[in-house]
C-alpha positions as CSV (number, residue, x, y, z in Angstrom):
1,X,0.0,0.0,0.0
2,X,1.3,3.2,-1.1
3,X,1.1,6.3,1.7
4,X,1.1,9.7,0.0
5,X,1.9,12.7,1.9
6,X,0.1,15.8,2.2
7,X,1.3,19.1,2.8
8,X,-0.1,20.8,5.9
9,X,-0.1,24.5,5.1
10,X,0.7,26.7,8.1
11,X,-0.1,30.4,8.5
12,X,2.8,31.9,10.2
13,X,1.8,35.5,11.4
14,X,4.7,37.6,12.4
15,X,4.2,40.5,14.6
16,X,4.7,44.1,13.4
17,X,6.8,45.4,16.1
18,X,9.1,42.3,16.1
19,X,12.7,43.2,16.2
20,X,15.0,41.9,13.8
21,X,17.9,40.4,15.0
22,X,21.7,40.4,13.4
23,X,23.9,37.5,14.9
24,X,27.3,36.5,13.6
25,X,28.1,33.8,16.1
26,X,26.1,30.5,17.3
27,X,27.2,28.7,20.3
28,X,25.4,25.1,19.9
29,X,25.8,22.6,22.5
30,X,23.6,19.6,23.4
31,X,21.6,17.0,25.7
32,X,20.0,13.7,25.0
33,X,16.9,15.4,24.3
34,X,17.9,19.1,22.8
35,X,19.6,20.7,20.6
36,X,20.5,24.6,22.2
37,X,21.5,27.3,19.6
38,X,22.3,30.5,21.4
39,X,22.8,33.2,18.6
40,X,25.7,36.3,19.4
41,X,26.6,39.0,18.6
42,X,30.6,39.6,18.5
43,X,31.9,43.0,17.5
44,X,35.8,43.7,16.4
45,X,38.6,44.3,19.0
46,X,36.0,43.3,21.7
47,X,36.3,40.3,23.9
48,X,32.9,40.3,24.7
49,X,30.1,38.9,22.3
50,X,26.3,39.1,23.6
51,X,23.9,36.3,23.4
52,X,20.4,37.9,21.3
53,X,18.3,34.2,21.3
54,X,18.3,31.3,22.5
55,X,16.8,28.5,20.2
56,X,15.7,25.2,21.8
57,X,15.3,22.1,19.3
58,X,14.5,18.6,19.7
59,X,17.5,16.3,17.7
60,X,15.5,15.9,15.3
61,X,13.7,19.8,14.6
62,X,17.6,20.4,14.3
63,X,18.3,17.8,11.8
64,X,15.6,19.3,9.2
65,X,16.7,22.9,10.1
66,X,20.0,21.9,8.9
67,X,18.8,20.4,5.8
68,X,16.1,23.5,5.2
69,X,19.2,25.5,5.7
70,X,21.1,23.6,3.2
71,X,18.4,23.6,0.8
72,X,18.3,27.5,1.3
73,X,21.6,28.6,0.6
74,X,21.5,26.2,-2.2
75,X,19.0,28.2,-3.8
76,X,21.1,31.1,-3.1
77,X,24.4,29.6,-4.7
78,X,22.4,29.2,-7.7
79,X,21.4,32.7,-7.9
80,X,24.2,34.2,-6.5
81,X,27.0,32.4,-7.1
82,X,29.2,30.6,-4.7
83,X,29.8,31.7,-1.5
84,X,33.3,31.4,-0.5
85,X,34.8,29.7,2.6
86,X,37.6,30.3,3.3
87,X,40.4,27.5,3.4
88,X,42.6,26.1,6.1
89,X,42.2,24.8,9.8
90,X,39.1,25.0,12.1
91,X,36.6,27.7,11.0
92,X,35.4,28.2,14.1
93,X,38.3,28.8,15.4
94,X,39.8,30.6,12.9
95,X,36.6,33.5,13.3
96,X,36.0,33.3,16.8
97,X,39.2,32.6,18.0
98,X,38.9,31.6,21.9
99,X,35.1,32.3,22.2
100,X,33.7,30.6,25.4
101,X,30.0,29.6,25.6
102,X,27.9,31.1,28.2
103,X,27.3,29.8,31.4
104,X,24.0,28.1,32.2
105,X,20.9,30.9,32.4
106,X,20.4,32.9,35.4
107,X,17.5,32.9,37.0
């Protein structure tokens, strides 16, 4: 027996006065359960970078972000061109240098 899957159409309604938020930096650690993306904020010459959001994910919400987000930048490529990485060592490390994730929240 062959399934067929529907798509479920969602309305997503996003609020007027909702701030826009730019991050250069993601911190991502992990339980069992979750997948925890804290996204930064780290400006030149400062030692400092702020954490903007925290995003919370089951293993496998995380899984299909990454492939939406694969999918997406894709699509850009291919309208675009490609986006450059550069080469060499531990990218991470080479932008963010000795960045330390934040300790746990404060309550």
């Amino acid at each position: 027996m062959e399934k067929t899957q529907q798509r479920r159409q969602i309305n997503v309604q996003i609020p007027p006065d909702l701030d826009a938020t730019y991050s250069n930096l993601a911190l991502i650690t992990h339980s069992a359960s979750e997948i925890i993306i804290d996204f930064a904020r780290v400006l030149p010459k400062t030692p400092q970078a702020k954490v903007y959001a925290r995003i919370i994910n089951t293993p496998l919400h995380a899984k299909l972000l990454l492939r939406a987000l694969s999918e997406n930048l894709e699509k850009y490529e291919a309208q675009f061109g490609e986006i450059k990485m550069p080469t060499g060592g531990d990218l991470a490390q080479q932008f963010f240098g000795a960045v330390k994730p934040p300790g746990p929240p404060k309550s």
